[in-house]
BAMI-104621 format. One record per residue (C-alpha): x, y, z. Coordinates in steps of 0.2 Angstrom, whole numbers, padded with zeros to 4 digits, always signed. Layout:
XYZ...
This chain:
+1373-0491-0230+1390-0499-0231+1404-0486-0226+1418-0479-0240+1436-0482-0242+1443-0468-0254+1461-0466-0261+1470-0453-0272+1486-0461-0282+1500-0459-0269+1513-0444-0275+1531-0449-0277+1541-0442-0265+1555-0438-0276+1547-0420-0281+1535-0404-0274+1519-0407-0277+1510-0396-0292+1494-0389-0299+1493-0405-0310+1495-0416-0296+1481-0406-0288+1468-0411-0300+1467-0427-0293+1466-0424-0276+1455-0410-0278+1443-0420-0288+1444-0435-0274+1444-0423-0260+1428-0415-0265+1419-0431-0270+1423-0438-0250+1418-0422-0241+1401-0423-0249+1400-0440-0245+1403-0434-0228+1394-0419-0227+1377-0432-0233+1381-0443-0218+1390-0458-0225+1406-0466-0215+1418-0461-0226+1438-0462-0224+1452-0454-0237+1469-0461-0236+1483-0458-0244+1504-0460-0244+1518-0453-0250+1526-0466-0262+1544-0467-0258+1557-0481-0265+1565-0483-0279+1581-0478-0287+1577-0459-0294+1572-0457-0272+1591-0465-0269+1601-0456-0281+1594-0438-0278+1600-0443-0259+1615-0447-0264+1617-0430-0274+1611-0419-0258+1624-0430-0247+1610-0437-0236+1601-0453-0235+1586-0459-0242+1576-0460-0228+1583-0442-0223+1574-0436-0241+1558-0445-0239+1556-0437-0223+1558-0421-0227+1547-0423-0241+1534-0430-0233+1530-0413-0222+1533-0403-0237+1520-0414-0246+1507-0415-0231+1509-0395-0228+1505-0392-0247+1490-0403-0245+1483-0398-0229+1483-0378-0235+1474-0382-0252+1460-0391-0240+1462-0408-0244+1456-0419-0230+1467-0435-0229+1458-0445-0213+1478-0450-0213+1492-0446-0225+1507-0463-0222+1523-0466-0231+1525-0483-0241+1542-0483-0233+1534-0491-0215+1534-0506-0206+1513-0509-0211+1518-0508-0231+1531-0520-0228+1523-0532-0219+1506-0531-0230+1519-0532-0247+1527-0547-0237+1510-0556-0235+1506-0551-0253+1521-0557-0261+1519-0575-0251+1501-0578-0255+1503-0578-0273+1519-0587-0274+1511-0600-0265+1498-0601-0276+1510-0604-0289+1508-0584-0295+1526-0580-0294+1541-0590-0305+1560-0584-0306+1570-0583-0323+1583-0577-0325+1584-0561-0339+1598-0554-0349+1595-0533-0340+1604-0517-0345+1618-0513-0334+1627-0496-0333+1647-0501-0334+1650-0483-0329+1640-0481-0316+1643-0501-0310+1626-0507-0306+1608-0512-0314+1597-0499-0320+1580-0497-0317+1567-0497-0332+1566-0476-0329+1586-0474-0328+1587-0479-0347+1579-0468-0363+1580-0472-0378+1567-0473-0397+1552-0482-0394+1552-0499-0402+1535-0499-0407+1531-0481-0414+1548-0474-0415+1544-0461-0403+1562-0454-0399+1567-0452-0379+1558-0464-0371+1558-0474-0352+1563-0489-0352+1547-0498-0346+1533-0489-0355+1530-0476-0371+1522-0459-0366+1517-0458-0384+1509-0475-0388+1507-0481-0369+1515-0496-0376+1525-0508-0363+1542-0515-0366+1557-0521-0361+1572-0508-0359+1584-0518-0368+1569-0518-0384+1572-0499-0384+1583-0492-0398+1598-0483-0396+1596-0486-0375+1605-0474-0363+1609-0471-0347+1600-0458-0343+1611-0455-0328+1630-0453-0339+1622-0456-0356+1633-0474-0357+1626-0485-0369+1622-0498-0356+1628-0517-0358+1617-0534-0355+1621-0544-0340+1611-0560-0333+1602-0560-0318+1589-0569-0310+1572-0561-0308+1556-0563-0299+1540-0564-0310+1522-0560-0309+1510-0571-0320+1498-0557-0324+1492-0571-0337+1483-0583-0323+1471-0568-0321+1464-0565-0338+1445-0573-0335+1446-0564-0319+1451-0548-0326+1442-0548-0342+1427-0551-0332+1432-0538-0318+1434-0524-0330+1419-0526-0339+1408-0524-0324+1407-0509-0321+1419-0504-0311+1429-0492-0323+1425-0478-0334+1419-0485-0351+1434-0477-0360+1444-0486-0349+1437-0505-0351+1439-0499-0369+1458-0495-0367+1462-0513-0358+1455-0521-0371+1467-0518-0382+1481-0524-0369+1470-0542-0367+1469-0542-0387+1490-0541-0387+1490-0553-0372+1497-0551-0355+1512-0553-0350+1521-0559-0335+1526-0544-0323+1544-0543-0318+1543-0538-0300+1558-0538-0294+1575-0527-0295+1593-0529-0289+1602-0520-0276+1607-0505-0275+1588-0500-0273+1578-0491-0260+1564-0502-0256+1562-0518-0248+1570-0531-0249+1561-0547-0257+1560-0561-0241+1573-0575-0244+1581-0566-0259+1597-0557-0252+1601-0543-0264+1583-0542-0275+1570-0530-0269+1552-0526-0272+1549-0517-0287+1542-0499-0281+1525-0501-0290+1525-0518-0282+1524-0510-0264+1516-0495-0270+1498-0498-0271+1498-0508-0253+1503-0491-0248+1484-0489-0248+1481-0504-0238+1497-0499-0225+1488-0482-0224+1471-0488-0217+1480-0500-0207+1491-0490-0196+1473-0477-0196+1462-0492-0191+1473-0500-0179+1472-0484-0166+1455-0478-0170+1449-0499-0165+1443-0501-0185+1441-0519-0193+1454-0518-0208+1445-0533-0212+1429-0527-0213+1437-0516-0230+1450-0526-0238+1443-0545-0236+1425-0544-0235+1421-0539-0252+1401-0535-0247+1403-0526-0231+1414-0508-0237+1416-0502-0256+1433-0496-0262+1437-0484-0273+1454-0477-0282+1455-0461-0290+1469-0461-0303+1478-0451-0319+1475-0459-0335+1494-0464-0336+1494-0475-0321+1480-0486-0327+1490-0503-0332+1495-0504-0316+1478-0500-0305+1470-0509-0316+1477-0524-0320+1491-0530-0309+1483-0522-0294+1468-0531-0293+1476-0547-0299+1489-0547-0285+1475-0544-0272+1464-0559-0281+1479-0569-0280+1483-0564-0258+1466-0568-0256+1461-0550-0254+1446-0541-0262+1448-0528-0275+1440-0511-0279+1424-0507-0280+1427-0495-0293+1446-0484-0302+1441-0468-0308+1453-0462-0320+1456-0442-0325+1464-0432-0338+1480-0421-0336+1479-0402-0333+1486-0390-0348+1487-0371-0343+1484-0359-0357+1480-0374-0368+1500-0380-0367+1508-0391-0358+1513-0387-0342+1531-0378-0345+1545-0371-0333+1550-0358-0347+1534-0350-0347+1531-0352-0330+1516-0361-0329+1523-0378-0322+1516-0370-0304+1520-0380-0290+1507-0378-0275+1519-0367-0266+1523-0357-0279+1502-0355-0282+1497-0353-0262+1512-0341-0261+1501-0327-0271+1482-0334-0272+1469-0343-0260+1469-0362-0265+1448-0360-0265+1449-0351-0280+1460-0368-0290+1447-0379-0278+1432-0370-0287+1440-0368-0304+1443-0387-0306+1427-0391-0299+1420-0381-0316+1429-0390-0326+1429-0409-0320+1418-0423-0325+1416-0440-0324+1427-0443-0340+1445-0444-0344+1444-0428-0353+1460-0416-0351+1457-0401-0343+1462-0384-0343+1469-0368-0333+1465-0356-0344+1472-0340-0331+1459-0326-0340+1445-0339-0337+1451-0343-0320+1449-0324-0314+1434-0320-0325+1426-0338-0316+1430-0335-0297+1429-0316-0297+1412-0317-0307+1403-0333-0299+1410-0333-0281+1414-0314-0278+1400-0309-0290+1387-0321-0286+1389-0331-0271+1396-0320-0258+1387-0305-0265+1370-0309-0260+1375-0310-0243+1386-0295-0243+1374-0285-0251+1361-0287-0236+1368-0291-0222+1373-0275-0217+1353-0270-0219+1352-0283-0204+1361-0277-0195+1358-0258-0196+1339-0259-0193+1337-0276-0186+1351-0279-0173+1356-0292-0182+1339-0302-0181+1332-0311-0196+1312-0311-0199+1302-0323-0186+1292-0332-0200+1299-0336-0216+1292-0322-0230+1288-0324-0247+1300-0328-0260+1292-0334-0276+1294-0351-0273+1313-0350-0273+1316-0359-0256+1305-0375-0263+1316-0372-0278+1333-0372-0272+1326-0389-0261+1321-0398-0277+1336-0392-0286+1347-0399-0272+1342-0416-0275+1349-0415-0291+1363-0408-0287+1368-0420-0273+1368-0434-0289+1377-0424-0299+1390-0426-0286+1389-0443-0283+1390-0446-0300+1407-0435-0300+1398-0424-0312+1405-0407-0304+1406-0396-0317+1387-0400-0321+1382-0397-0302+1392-0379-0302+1383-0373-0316+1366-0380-0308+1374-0369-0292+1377-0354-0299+1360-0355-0310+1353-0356-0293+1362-0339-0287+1358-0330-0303+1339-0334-0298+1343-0329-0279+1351-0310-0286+1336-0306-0297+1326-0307-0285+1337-0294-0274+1338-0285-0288+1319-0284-0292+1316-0282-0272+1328-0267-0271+1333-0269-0252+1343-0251-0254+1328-0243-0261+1316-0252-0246+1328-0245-0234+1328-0228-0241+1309-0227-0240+1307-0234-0223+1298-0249-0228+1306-0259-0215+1295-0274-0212+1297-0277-0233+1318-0275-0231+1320-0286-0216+1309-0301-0226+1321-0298-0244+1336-0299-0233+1330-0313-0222+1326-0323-0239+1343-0318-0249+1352-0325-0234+1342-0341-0233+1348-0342-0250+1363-0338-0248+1363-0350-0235+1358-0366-0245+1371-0362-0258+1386-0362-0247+1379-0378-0241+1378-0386-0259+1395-0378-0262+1402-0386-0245+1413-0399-0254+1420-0387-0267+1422-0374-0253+1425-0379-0237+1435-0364-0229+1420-0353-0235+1408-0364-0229+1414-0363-0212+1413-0344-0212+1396-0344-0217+1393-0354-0203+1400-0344-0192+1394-0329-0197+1375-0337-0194+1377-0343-0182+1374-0361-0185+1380-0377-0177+1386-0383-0193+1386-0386-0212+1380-0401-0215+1369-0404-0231+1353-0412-0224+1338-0414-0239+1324-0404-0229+1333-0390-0221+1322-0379-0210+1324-0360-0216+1334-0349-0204+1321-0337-0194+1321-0327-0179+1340-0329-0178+1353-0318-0175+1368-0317-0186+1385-0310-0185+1391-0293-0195+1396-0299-0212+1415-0300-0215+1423-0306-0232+1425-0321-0235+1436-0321-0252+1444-0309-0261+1444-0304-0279+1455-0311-0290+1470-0297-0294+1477-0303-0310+1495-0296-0306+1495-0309-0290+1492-0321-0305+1505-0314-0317+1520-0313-0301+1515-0331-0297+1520-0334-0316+1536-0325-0314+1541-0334-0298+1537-0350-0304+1546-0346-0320+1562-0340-0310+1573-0329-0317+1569-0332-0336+1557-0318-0341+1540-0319-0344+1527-0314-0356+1509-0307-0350+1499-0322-0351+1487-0316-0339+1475-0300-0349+1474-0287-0335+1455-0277-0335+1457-0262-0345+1445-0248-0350+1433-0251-0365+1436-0239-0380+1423-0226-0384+1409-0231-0398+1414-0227-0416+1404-0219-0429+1396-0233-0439+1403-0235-0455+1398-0235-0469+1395-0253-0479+1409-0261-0490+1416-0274-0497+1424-0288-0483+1441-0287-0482+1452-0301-0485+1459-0313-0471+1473-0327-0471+1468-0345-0469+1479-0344-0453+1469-0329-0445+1453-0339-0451+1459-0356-0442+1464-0345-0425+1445-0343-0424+1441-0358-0413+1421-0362-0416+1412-0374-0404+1396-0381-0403+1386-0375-0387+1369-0379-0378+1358-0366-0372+1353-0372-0354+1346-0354-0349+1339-0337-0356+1336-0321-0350+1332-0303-0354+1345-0290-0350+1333-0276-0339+1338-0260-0348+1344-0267-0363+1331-0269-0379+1342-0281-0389+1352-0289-0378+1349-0309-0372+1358-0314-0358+1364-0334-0360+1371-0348-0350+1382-0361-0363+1385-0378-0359+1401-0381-0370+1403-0398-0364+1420-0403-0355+1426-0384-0358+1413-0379-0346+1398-0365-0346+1402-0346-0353+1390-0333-0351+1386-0324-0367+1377-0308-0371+1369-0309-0390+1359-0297-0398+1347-0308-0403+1333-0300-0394+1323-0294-0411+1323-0313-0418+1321-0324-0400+1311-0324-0384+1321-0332-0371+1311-0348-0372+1312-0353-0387+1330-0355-0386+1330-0368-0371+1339-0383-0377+1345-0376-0395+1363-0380-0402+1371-0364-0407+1389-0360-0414+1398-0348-0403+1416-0342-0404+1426-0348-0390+1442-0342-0390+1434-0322-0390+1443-0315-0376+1430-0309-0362+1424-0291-0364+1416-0279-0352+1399-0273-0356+1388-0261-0347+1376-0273-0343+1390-0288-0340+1404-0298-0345+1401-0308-0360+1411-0323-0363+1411-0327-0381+1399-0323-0396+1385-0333-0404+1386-0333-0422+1370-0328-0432+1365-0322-0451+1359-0308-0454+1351-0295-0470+1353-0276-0463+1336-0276-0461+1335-0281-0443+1330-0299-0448+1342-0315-0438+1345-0331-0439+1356-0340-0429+1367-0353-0436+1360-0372-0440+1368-0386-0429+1366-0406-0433+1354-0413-0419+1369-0425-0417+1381-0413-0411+1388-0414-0393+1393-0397-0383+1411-0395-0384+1414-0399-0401+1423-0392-0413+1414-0383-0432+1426-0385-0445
C-alpha cells in the first residue's frame, strides 16, 4: 500500500485563525487520523504562508519587522491548531531556507524549458504611497459583472480574473489614491504550454466533478500567461538574477508544502523523492476552499509539470462556513476566531459538529448554534457516552470492576456493529462524514435500546447479578466499538475511553476481539453538556463591546396542554409568514416506535447536505415503521427543536388529514434528492 502525503491550504499569517478556517483542517485532520488509525503510512503537513505586502505593511503599523510578525503568528497559529486536535506531522513557515531553495529550483526548471518570458507591463502605482501596488492593495468595480469593491486580481462575485488596471474606478485601498500607470518589466508564467496536460489532468479524476466542471469554463475562455513576479518593496523572495523583483506569494506558497515535508523528511531519514518525483510510489492529496481553486489546480500542477516534479494525486475542494445561515459577521459576533471558540467550549464539540455536516461535495456548510447544542448534547452526551456512564458504575459496584469472562448474548449486535463498521470505514474514505456519523449514532441508538429493554437498574435491584454483569459487559463492548469508529472525529474521547479500559490502544482493526474478563477503571466524564450561555458569552466576546441579540435559544419549560378548540375557519397568513416556513425534502433511513407512546413514530431524516433530524410524527395510526424505509417526505426544517416527553423532535413531517383519524403523508417526485427545497 503506497504511503499518503496530505496537505490542508497553508493559512496566511497576516490573521488569527477562525471557525471557517477550521473547516478545512478539521475535514483533513479527520480524513488522515482514520487513515492512521487503519494502518496506512500517512504524513500531514502544513505551513504558515507568510510573504507578501498585506504581512509587510501590518509590520510596519506595529513598528516591528516582518519576520518579527510572522514569528509571532506562527505560535499563535500552531497553539490554535494543536488544542482543536489537528495533527500536523510538522506545521513549517514558507518564510525558510527549504521554500526558497525548492521556489528557486522551481522557477529555474521552467525557465529553462522556455516556461517563463519577461515583458514588460504598464502596473498601478500608488503616487502617494510611492511604490507598486500589489493586485489586493487595489479595489475597485468589477470589469466583467460590475460587482462594486473588488481585488484587484480576482472578482469574489463572478471568480472572474483580471488585471487591476481593467478594474473601474481603481483605488488604493491603502489611502484611497486613484493609483497611476507606470512601466515595469515582469516575469511571466506561460500557463498556456500546459493546456493538453491540464485538460487531460483534470479530467481524470483527480478533482471533484463540480470542480472539473468549473475549470472548464476557464479553458473555454483560454489561459492566460501568469504574471509571477512583483517589484520591491515586498516580503518574499527575491527572484534569482533579478535585483529588485520578487516571487509572487502564491508563487512560493504552494512549494510551502513541498518545504514542509522536506525539512520533516530530512531529520526523520525519509526519501522526499520517493513523494514528490516518483509519481507511482506515494499519492498526494490537497485539501482546499472553493476560492483557491485557479491556483491549486491549474498553475500549481502545471509549474510542477514543467520542474519536472509530479503533481497530485487528487485536490479536494470544500464549501465556506455560514453560522445562523449568514455570513460570518463581527457585528453579530459570530466571526468566532478559535480563541475566541476554545475560550468557552471544547473544540470536540466543533470537531463533531462539522463532521455531521461535511461531505464529499463543495456544498456550503452551516453552524447553526441551536443545532449545534441540540447535536452534541443529544448524540455524544446523550448517546455515546451515556451507554458507558449508565453501566459502568454497575461494574464496578458488584463486580470490582471485572467485565463477564465469556462474551454474553446480545441479539446479534456485536456481529452487527462489525458489519456496519466496514461500511463506515468507506464512508470515511470516501470523505463521506456526515453519512458515517449518522450510520454511528444509528448504531448507538441500537446499543441504548437494548440497555433500555435489558434494564440493568432493575437487574441490579432484584439481585440478578449474573444477568447485570452480561448487559453491562455488552453495552460496554459497545460502547467500545463506537468510540473506535468515532476515533478520527474524537480523538481526545477516544483516548479516555482507552484509558478507562484498559486498553493498549485505539486502533481500528476489522475483527476486533470483544473485551472479556478485563478490568476497567471507574467511569469519569469524558464531555460535558453543552450550556448554551457558554455559547451566547462566546458570541458577546467575539462581538466585543457591540451588543448582542440572543441567537442562541436557551432550554425553557414546555407550556401546559390547552383545551382543544373547537373547529373554525383558518386564519389568514401573509405571503411573508408563508415563505419563512422553509420546506425540504427528506429520506426516511430509519423507524421506530416510541415505547409508551400509541401514536407516536420516532424517525431519523436524511436532508441531504443539511444533515439528519430526528422527528417525532404522529403517524402511528396510518404507518408501520417499515413501511416508511426509504420514502421521500416533506418535513419543515426550520421548526425550532421542542421538548417532548418522550424526546426532542427536530422538525415536523407534513401529512393530510380528515378529522377522522385517517393520514396521508405528503406525495414526493421519485426524482427528488434529500435536502431540497418544496416551493
Amino acid at each position: 500500500m503506497r504511503p499518503i502525503l496530505v496537505t490542508s491550504a497553508l493559512p496566511y499569517a497576516n490573521g488569527s485563525i477562525h471557525l471557517g478556517h477550521l473547516v478545512e483542517y478539521t475535514q483533513t485532520d479527520i480524513w488522515v487520523r482514520f487513515h492512521k488509525l487503519r494502518g496506512r503510512t500517512c504524513y500531514y503537513f502544513c505551513a504558515d504562508d507568510t510573504h507578501g505586502t498585506p504581512i509587510m505593511i501590518r509590520a510596519r503599523n506595529e513598528g516591528i519587522t516582518p519576520e518579527e510578525l510572522v514569528a509571532r503568528m506562527h505560535i499563535e497559529h500552531k497553539t490554535d491548531f494543536k488544542d482543536f486536535l489537528i495533527g500536523f506531522d510538522h506545521y513549517h513557515s514558507t518564510n525558510s531556507e527549504e521554500n526558497r531553495l525548492l521556489s528557486e529550483e522551481v522557477y529555474r526548471a521552467n525557465r529553462r524549458a522556455g516556461h517563463i518570458h519577461t515583458a514588460n507591463i504598464m502596473q498601478a502605482y500608488c503616487p502617494q504611497d510611492g511604490m507598486f501596488l500589489p493586485d489586493r492593495f487595489i479595489r475597485g468595480t468589477c470589469p466583467s459583472c460590475g460587482a462594486p469593491d473588488q481585488y484587484g486580481d480576482a472578482c469574489e462575485s463572478c471568480s472572474a480574473t483580471y488585471s487591476p488596471l481593467d478594474l473601474t474606478a481603481a483605488r488604493c485601498s491603502l489611502c484611497g489614491t486613484a493609483p497611476v500607470e507606470r512601466e515595469s518589466e515582469h516575469f511571466f508564467f506561460n500557463l498556456n504550454h500546459f493546456e493538453p496536460f491540464l485538460r487531460q489532468w483534470t479530467s481524470s479524476g483527480a478533482l471533484q466533478i463540480q470542480m472539473a466542471n468549473k475549470l472548464a469554463e476557464w479553458f473555454e475562455a483560454g489561459l492566460k500567461a501568469w504574471d509571477i513576479s512583483r517589484d520591491g518593496p515586498y516580503f518574499g523572495f527575491e527572484i534569482p538574477d533579478a535585483p529588485g523583483k520578487f516571487f509572487y506569494v502564491w508563487l512560493d506558497a504552494p512549494i510551502g508544502y513541498m518545504a514542509a515535508s522536506l525539512h520533516y523528511f530530512k531529520r526523520h531519514d525519509i526519501d522526499f523523492d520517493q513523494f514528490w518525483r516518483q509519481p507511482d510510489a506515494a499519492e498526494i492529496y490537497h485539501f482546499i476552499g472553493k476560492d483557491i481553486l485557479y491556483f491549486h489546480t491549474l498553475f500549481w500542477p502545471a509549474m510542477l509539470q514543467g520542474a519536472g516534479f509530479r503533481t497530485p494525486t487528487g485536490v479536494f475542494a470544500h464549501g465556506f462556513l455560514t453560522v445562523n445561515g449568514q455570513k460570518m459577521s463581527k457585528s453579530r459576533g459570530t466571526f468566532i476566531t478559535a480563541r475566541h471558540y476554545l475560550d468557552h467550549l471544547d473544540g470536540e464539540y466543533l470537531r463533531y459538529y462539522y463532521a455531521t455536516k461535511l461531505s464529499k461535495g463543495v456544498d456550503d456548510i452551516d453552524l447553526n448554534l441551536d443545532d449545534f447544542i441540540l447535536r452534541v448534547n443529544s448524540d455524544l452526551v446523550g448517546k455515546c457516552v451515556n451507554l458507558a456512564s449508565r453501566t459502568a458504575g454497575f461494574i464496578h459496584k458488584h463486580f470490582q470492576g471485572r467485565l463477564s469472562s465469556a462474551y454474553p448474548e446480545d441479539q446479534g449486535l456485536f456481529q452487527l456493529f462489525l458489519t456496519e463498521s466496514k461500511t463506515i470505514a468507506q464512508l470515511y474514505q470516501e470523505r463521506e462524514f456526515a453519512k458515517a456519523m449518522r450510520s454511528i449514532m444509528a448504531l448507538a441508538d441500537r446499543a441504548n435500546r437494548f440497555v433500555e429493554e435489558r434494564a440493568p437498574w432493575t437487574q441490579a435491584k432484584e439481585n440478578r447479578l449474573e444477568e447485570l454483569q452480561q448487559t453491562c459487559s455488552v453495552a460496554l463492548n459497545l460502547f467500545w466499538l463506537l468510540m473506535m469508529q468515532l476515533h478520527p472525529v474524537l480523538p481526545a474521547m477516544a483516548e479516555k475511553t482507552r484509558l478507562f479500559l484498559n486498553l493498549d490502544d485505539m486502533n481500528w482493526v476489522d475483527t476486533p476481539q470483544p473485551l472479556v474478563g478485563v478490568t476497567i477503571q471507574p467511569f469519569r466524564p469524558m464531555i460535558q453538556r453543552v450550556d448554551p450561555k457558554k455559547v451566547q458569552a462566546m458570541l458577546e466576546s467575539s462581538q466585543g463591546s457591540v451588543p448582542v441579540a440572543a441567537t442562541v435559544t436557551p432550554p425553557r419549560p414546555l407550556p401546559p396542554p390547552s383545551p382543544a378548540p373547537e373547529p373554525a375557519a383558518s386564519a389568514s397568513i401573509t405571503m411573508d409568514t408563508f415563505m419563512a416556513v422553509d420546506l425540504r425534502v427528506a429520506k426516511v433511513v430509519q423507524a421506530e416506535t416510541v415505547p409508551g407512546a400509541d401514536k407516536l413514530l420516532r424517525l431519523l431524516l436524511d436532508v441531504g447536505p443539511l444533515g439528519p433530524r430526528t422527528v417525532l410524527a404522529g403517524i402511528r395510526s396510518a404507518y408501520t415503521p417499515e413501511s416508511l424505509i426509504g420514502r421521500l417526505v416533506v418535513m419543515v426544517f426550520n421548526l425550532a427543536p421542542r421538548k417532548m416527553k418522550f424526546g426532542v423532535s427536530e422538525g415536523m413531517v407534513l401529512a393530510a388529514g380528515d378529522g377522522s383519524g385517517h393520514l396521508a403523508l405528503l406525495a414526493v417526485d421519485a426524482n427528488a434528492q434529500p435536502g431540497m427545497r418544496v416551493k
